[in-house]
C-alpha positions as CSV (number, residue, x, y, z in Angstrom):
1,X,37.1,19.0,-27.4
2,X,37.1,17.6,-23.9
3,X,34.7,20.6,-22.4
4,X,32.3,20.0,-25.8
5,X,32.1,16.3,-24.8
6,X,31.9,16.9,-21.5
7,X,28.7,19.4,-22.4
8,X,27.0,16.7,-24.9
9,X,27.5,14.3,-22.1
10,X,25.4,16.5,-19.9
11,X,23.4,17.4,-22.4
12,X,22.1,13.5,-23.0
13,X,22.0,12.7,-19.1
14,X,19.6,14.9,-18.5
15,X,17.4,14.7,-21.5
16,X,17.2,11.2,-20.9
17,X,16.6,11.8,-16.8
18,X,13.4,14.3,-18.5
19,X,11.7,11.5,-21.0
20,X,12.5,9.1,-18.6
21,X,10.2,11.3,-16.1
22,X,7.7,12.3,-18.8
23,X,7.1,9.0,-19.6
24,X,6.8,7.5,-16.0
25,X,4.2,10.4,-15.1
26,X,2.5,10.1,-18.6
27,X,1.7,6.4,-17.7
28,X,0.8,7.0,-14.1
29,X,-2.1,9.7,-15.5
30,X,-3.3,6.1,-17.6
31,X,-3.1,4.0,-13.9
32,X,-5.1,6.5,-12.5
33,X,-7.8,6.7,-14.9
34,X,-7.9,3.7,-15.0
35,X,-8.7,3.2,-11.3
36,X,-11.3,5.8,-11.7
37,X,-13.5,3.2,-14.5
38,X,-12.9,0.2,-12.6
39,X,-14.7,2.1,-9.6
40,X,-16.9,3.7,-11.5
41,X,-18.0,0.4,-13.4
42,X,-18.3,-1.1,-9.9
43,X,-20.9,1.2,-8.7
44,X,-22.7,1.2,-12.3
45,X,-22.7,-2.6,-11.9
46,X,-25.1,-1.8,-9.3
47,X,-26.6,0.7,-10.2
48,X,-28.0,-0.9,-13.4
49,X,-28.6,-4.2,-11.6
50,X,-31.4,-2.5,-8.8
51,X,-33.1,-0.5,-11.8
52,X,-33.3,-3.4,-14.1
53,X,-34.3,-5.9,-10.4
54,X,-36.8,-3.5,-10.1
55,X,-38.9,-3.9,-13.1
56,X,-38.6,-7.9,-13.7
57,X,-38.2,-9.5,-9.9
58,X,-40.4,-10.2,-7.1
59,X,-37.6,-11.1,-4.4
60,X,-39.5,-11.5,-1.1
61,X,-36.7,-13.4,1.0
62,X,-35.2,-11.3,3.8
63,X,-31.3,-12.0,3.7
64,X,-30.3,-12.9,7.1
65,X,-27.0,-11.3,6.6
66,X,-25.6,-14.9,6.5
67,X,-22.9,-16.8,4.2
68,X,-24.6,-19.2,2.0
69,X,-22.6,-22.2,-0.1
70,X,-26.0,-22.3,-3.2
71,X,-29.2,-20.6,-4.1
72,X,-32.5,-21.4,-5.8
73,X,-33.7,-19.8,-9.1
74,X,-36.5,-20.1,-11.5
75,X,-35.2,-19.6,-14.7
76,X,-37.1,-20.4,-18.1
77,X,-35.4,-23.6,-18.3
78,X,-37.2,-24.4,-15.0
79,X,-36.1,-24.6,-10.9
80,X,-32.2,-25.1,-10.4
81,X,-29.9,-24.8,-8.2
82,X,-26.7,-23.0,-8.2
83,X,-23.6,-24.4,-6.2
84,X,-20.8,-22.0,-5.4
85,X,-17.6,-23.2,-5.1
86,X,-17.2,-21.0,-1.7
87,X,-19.5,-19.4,0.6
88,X,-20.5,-16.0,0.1
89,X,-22.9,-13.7,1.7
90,X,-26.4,-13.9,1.4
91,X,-27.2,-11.1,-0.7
92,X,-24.1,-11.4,-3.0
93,X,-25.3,-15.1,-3.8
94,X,-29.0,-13.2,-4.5
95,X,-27.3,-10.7,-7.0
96,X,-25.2,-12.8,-9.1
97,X,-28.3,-15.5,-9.3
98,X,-30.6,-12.7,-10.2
99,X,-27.8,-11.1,-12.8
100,X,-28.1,-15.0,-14.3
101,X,-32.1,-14.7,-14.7
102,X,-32.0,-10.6,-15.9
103,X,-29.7,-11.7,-18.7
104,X,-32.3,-13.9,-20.1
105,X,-35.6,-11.8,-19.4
106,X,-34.2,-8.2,-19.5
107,X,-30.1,-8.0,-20.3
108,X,-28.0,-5.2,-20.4
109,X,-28.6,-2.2,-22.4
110,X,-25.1,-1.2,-23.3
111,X,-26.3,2.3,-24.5
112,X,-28.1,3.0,-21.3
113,X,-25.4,1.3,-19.2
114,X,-22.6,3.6,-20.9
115,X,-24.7,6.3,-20.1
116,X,-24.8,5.6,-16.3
117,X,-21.0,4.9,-16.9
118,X,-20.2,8.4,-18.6
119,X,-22.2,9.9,-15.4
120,X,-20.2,8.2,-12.5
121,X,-16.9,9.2,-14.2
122,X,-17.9,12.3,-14.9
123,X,-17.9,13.0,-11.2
124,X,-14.1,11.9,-11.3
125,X,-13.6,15.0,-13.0
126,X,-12.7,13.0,-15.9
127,X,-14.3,14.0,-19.4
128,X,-13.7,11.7,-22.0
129,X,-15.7,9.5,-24.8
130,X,-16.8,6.5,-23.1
131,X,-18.1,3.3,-24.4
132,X,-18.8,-0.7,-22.5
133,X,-18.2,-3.8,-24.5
134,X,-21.3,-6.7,-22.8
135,X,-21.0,-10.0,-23.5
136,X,-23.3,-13.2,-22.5
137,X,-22.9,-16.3,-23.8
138,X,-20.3,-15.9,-26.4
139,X,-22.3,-13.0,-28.5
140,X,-20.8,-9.4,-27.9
141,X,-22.9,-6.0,-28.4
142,X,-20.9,-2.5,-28.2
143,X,-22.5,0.7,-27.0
144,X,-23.4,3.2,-29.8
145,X,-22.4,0.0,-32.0
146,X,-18.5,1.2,-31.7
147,X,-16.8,-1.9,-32.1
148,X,-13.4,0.3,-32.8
149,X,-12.3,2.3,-30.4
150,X,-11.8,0.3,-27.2
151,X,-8.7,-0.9,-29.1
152,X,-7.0,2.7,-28.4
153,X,-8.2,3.7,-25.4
154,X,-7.7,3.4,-21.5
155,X,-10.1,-0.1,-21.2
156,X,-11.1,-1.9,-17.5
157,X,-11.0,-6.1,-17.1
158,X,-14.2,-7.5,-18.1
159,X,-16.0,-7.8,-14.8
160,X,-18.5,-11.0,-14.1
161,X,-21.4,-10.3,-13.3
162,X,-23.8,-13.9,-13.1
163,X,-23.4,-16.7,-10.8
164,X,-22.7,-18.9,-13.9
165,X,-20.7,-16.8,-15.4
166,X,-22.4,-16.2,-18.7
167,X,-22.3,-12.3,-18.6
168,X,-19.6,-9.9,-18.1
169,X,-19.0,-5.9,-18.7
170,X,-16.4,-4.2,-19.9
171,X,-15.5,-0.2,-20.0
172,X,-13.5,2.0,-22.1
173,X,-12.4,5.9,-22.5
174,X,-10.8,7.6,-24.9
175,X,-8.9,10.3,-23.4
176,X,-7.1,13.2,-24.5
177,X,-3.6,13.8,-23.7
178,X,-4.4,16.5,-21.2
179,X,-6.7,14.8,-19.5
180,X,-4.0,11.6,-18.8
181,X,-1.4,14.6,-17.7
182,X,-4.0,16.1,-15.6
183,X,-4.5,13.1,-13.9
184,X,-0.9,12.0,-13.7
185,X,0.8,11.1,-10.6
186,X,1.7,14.7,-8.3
187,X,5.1,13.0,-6.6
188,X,6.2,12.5,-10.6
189,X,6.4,16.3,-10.9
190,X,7.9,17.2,-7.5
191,X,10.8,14.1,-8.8
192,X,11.0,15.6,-11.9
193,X,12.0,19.4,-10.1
194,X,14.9,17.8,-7.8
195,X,15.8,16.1,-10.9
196,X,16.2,19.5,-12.3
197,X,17.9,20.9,-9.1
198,X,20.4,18.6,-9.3
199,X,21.6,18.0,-12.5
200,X,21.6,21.9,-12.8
201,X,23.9,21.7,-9.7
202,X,25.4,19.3,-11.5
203,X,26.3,21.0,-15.0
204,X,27.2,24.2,-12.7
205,X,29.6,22.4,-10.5
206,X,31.3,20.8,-13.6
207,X,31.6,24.3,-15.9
208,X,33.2,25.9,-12.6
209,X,35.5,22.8,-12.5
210,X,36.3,23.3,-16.2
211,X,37.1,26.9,-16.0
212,X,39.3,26.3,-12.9
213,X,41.2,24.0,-14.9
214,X,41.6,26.1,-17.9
215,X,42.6,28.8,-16.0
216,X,45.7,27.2,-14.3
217,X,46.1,26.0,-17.6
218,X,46.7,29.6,-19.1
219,X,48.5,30.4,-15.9
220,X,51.3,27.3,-16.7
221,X,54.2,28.6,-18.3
222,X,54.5,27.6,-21.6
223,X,57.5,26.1,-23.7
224,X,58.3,25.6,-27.5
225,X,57.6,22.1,-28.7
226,X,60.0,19.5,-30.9
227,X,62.7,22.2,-30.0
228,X,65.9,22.3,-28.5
229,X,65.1,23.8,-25.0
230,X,68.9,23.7,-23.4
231,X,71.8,22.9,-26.0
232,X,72.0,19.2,-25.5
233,X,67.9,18.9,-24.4
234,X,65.3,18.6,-26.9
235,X,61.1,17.9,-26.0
236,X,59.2,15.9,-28.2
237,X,55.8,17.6,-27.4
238,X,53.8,14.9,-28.9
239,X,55.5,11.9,-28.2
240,X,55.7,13.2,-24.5
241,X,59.3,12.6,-24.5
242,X,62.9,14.4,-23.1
243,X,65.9,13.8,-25.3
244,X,69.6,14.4,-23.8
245,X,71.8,14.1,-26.0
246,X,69.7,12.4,-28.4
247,X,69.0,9.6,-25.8
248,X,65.7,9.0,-24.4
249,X,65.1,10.3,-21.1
250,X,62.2,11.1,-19.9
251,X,58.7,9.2,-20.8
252,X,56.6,8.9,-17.9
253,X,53.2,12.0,-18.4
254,X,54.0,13.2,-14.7
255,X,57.4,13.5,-15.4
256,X,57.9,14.7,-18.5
257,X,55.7,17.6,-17.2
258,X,57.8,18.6,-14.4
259,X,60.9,18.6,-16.5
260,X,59.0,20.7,-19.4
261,X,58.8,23.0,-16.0
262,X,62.4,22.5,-15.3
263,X,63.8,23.3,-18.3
264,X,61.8,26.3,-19.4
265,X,63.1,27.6,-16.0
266,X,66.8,26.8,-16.1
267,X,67.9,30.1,-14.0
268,X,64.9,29.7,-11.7
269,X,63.4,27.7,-8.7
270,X,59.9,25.8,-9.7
271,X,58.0,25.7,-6.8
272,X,56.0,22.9,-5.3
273,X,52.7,24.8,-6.0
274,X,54.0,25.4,-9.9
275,X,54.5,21.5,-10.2
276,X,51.0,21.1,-8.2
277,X,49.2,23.4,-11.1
278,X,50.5,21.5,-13.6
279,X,50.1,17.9,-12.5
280,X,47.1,17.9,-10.3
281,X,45.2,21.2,-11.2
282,X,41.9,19.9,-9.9
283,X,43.0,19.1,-6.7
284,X,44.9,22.2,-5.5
285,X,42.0,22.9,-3.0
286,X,40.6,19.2,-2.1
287,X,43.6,17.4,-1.5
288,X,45.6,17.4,1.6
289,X,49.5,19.6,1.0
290,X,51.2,16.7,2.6
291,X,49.9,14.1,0.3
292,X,50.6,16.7,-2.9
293,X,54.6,17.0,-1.1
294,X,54.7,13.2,-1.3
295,X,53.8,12.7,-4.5
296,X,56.2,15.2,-5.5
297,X,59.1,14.0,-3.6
298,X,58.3,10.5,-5.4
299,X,58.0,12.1,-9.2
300,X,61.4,14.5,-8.3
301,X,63.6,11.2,-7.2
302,X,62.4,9.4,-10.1
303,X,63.5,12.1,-12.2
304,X,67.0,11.7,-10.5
305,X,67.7,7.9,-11.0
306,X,67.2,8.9,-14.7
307,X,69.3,11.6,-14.8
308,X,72.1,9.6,-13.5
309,X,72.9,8.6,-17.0
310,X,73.9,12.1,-17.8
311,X,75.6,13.1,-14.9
312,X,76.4,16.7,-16.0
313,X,72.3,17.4,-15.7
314,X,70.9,17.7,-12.0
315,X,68.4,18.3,-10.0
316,X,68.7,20.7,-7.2
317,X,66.4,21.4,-4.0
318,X,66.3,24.4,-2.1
319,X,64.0,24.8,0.9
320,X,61.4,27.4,0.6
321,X,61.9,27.5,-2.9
322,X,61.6,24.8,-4.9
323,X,63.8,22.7,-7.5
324,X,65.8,23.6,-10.3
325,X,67.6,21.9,-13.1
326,X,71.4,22.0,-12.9
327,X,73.2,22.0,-16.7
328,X,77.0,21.9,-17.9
329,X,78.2,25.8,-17.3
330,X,79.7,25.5,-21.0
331,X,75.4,25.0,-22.2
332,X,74.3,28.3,-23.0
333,X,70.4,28.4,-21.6
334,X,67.5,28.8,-23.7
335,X,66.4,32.5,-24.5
336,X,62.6,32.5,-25.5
């Protein structure tokens, strides 16, 4: 049951470590695209701007390359000025004004400018369905009249494009799932391997561990359970209790497993690396012998102040050997 859990455990840990991944590189192929329109509309912006300049304006004025605070137009409504709230260069301040006059005398053409749009990401590598959302003055016109599907797909911030900001462009694409993988983020996927690396390190390390264990496990001698092992000592297997006499013992894990050892070994010496199998199996190999003799020594005295209760039962050491369990001469042993 332990192993199973241990497996399911695994199991979940590093199907959620994978989603977790999938999902973080999924989104990252959305970032990207998405910093492919906004440069993409950018250069559009412009490029729409100097065709549409061309045919309506007759800008003579030579920019200076200087940082100006306002600029004059000429709209329909007449000469004005236009006040920025801080300086910009010259020919910014000539763009945005000009934008502001365009929108009133030749505006965007969404189709057209979608067109421009699809070109410029195109050269991104990036083929998707494309659309742009304009807007001046509080009225909205869509490109191919799709007023729908902006709402699903990867979509930039509307961008400003007038000095009074009355107009603005936005941009859309609806991408395929492959597209946003293809486009996802390349450090994502070499995560997602040493993910894999280690948790497969991971799982291997713990099966080895488990089959370690159940192998000393089959190697530990076994001993009847609810049974009268000695005349005089019974084990209650599942209370994890020693009776002598029909007094309790024995109820502490650690020692109750070293006198299951004991007594299933009445005319033999159980060895410090017996008791070490069966009370610290995982940590036969990692731990240091003279800590393992400690503990031992602490478990084995225990053991004796509560076996001085029954007087006729005791524990005997012999060096190089081990420790055996001493009982009345009259007892006839156990005979599995």
């Amino acid at each position: 049951m332990k192993r199973i859990k241990r497996k399911i455990t695994i199991g979940l840990f590093l199907i959620i470590g994978l989603v977790s991944l999938c999902v973080s590189f999924f989104n990252s192929g959305k970032e990207n695209i998405q910093e492919h329109l906004n440069e993409a509309l950018n250069k559009t912006i412009i490029v729409d701007f100097h065709r549409r300049e061309l045919k309506e304006m007759r800008y003579t004025g030579k920019s200076l390359n200087k940082k100006v605070d306002r600029i004059k137009i000429t709209s329909n409504e007449g000469p004005e000025y236009i006040i920025f709230e801080d300086s910009v260069e010259e020919y910014l301040a000539y763009q945005w004004a000009t934008q502001y006059i365009l929108a009133q005398i030749r505006p965007v053409n969404p189709d057209k400018f979608n067109t421009l749009f699809n070109e410029e990401i195109s050269k991104k590598n990036i083929i998707c369905r494309t659309g742009i959302i304009y807007r001046h003055k509080g009225d909205i016109q869509y490109s191919d009249k799709d007023s729908i599907s902006y709402q699903k797909s990867i979509a930039t911030q509307a961008v400003i494009l007038d000095a009074k900001k009355t107009v603005t462009v936005q941009a859309w694409a609806d991408c395929d799932r492959a597209t946003i993988w293809k486009n996802g983020d390349k450090r994502i996927t070499w995560l997602a391997v040493f993910y894999l690396i280690i948790a497969t390190f991971v799982f291997s390390h713990s099966q080895a561990k488990q089959i370690n264990t159940e192998n000393v496990a089959t190697n530990s001698p076994t001993v009847p359970t609810n049974v009268f092992l000695q005349k005089g000592i019974k084990v209650d297997e599942k209370e994890r209790k020693i009776y002598i006499n029909d007094q309790e013992c024995i109820t502490m894990d650690s020692g109750f497993k070293i006198m299951r050892l004991l007594i299933g070994n009445p005319k033999h010496f159980v060895s410090k690396e017996e008791i070490v199998r069966e009370l610290w199996p995982v940590e036969i190999n990692s731990t240091d012998k003279n800590i393992l003799n400690n503990r031992i020594n602490k478990h084995i005295n225990t053991l004796r102040k509560a076996l001085l209760n029954f007087p006729e039962y005791q524990i005997e050491t012999e060096h190089g050997k081990g420790y055996r369990l001493l009982i009345p001469s009259n007892l006839t042993p156990y005979a599995p």
